[in-house]
N, C-alpha and C positions, 0 to 999 in steps of 0.2 A: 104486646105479646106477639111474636112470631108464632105462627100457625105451620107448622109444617107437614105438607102434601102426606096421605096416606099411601099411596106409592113411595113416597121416601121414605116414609116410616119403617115401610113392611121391608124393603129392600136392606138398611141400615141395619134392623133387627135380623134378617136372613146374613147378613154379614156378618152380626155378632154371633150367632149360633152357628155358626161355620169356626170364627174365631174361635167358641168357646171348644167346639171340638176338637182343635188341633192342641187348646190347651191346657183340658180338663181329663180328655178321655185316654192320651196318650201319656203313660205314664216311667217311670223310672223303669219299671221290670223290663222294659222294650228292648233296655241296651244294656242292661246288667249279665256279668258271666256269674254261676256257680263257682264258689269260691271255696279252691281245696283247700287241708288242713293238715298240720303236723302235728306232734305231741311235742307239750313242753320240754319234755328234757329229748329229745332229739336232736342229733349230734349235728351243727349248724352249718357245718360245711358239707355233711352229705346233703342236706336238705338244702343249700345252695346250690350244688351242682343240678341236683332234681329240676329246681327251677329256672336254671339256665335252659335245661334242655326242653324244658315246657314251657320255654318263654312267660313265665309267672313274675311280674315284681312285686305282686305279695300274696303270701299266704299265710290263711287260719291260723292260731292257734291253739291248739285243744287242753284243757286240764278237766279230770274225770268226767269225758265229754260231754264239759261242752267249750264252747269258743269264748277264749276270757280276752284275744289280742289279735296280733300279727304279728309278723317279720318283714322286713323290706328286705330283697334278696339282697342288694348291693351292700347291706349292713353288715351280712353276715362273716365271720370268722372264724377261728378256733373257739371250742367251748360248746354250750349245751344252747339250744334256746331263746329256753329261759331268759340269757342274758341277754337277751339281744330284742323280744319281744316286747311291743308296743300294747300299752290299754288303749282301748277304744276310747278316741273321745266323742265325747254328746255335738259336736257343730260333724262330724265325720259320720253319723249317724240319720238315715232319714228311712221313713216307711215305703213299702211297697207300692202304695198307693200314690206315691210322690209324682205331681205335673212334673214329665219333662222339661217343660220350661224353667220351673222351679229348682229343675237338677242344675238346668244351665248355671244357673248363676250364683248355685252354689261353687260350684267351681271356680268362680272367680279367688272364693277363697284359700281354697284346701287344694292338691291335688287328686285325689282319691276318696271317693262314698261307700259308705257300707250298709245294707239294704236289710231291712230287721220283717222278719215274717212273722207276726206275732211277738213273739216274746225272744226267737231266736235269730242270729245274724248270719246268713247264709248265701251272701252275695255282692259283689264287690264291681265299681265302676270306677275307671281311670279315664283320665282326659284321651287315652288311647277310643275312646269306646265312643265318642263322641264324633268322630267320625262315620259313624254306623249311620244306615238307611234311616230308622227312625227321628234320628237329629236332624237327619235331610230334606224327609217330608215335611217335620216342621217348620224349619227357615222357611224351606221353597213354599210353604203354605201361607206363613206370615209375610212374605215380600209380594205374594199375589195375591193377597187381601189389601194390601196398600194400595198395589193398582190397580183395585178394583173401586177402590174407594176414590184416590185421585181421577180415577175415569168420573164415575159419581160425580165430583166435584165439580169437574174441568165443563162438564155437561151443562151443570146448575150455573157455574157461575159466567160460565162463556157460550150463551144460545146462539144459533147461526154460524157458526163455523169461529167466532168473533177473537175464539184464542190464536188465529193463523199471524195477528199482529207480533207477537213471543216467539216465532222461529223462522229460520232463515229461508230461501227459498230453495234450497236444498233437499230442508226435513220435508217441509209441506210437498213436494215433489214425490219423495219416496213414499210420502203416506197418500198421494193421491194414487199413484202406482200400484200400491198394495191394494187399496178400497178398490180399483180399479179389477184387479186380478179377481179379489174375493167375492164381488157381483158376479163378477161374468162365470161364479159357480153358485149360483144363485143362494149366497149368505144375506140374510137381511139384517143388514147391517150400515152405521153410519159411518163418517170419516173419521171420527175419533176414536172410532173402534183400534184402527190402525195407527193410533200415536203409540212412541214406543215408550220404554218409561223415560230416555233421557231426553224426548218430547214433554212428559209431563212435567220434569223436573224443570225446566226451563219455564215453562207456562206459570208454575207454581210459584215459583222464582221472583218471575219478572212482575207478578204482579202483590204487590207492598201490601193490603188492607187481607190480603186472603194467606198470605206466609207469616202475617202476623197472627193471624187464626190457629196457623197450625202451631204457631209457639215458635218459626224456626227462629234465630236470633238475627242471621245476617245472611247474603247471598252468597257470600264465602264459606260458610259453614255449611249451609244448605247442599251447596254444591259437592264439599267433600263429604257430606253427608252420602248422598246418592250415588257419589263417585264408587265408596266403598260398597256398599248396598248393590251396586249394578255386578262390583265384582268378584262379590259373593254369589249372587244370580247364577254368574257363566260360572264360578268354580261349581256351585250343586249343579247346573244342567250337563255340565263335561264332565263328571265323577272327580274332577279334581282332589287337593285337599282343602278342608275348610278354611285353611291359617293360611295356605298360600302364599300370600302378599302382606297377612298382615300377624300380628300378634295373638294367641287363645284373649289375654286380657284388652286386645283392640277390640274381636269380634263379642266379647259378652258386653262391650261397651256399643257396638254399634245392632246389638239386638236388644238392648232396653231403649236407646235411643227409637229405634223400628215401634216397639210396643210404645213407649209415650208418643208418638206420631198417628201410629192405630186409634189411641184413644182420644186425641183431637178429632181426626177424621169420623168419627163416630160420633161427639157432639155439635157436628157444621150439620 
């Protein structure tokens, strides 16, 4: 039986509860709008124009109020409504209380969530809204618990500086420079403080018995792994957009990829 240090323990578990905060406490209502509403027989082209100019692609629809559908604006035509309105279905339907995280990846399926307060539906989230600061906080929470964790790791599994064998004398250059700056402001800190992640990724990489740990499959995947991962990083640290470079269904792919990585690192 492996015995493992009560300092890693506490530290590991301080991780997890940092984890669990970003993905228990933050919930769906963070990025949901108030969702306006029309009456069924309301004539579909005025209530198209309305939305044009409120930039809405869907709105409520009411019968002896209360909200039994929607409309998607671009559906709308001649005629009442009525004809034109959607029932809600049960997988487009989630609670108030809903993990953010949870929301993500519903979206992988549907494009649009509608947020039930009780007993009533009162609130609506498009893949538009997933751009919001709370989506942000998240990722950038979840990709800096991984390097907190690969730091963790790199620490345990390489004492003495021992992982400088994994990069070039380049990296190790700028990360003595850096360690170098960060003393002389009296940080009390090691040299691996100042690896960056596409130092760890390399480290992690290059050595076969600890990438098998993590589950990666291969060092080509690994790498386009982190590649994208790194370039999500700089799109949330420069306000970019999330999808940038890649696809909405690349990035719910490379944020469940992130979470099963979290949860290796959390059993080493």
């Amino acid at each position: 039986m492996t015995i493992i240090p009560t300092q890693q323990r506490d530290k590991v578990s301080s991780y997890k509860n940092l984890r669990s905060l970003y993905e228990k406490n933050i919930t769906v209502n963070s990025i949901s709008e108030t969702m306006d509403t029309c009456h069924l027989n309301d004539d579909a082209d005025t209530i198209k124009s309305m939305m044009v100019i409120k930039d809405y692609d869907v709105l409520g629809v009411e019968d002896n109020g209360i909200v039994i559908g929607y409309v998607v604006g671009n559906e709308l035509k001649d005629g009442s409504c009525k004809e034109y309105y959607r029932s809600f279905s049960p997988t487009e339907l989630v609670s108030e209380s809903t993990p953010l995280i949870d929301t993500l990846y519903i979206f992988k399926e549907i494009e649009r969530i509608f947020v039930l307060e009780g007993n009533r539906i009162t609130k609506v989230v498009t893949r538009a809204d997933l751009q919001k600061p709370p989506i942000r906080m998240l990722l950038f929470g979840l990709i800096s618990l991984l390097e907190m964790h690969l730091y963790r790791i790199i620490n345990d599994y390489f004492p003495e500086d021992t992982w400088k064998e994994y990069l070039g004398s380049n990296r190790i250059k700028f990360a003595e420079e850096l360690f170098s700056l960060r003393k002389s402001r009296n940080e009390g800190i090691q040299l691996s403080d100042c690896l960056q992640i596409c130092d760890k990724r390399d480290i992690i990489l290059n050595e076969d018995p600890l990438r098998e740990l993590l589950g990666i499959e291969s060092k080509s995947k690994g790498k386009s792994f982190f590649k994208k991962l790194e370039s999500l990083r700089n799109n949330l640290a420069h306000a970019q957009n999330l999808n940038t470079n890649y696809s909405w269904d690349e990035m719910f792919l490379l944020i469940e990829q992130t979470e099963k990585l979290l949860g290796k690192c959390e059993k080493i």
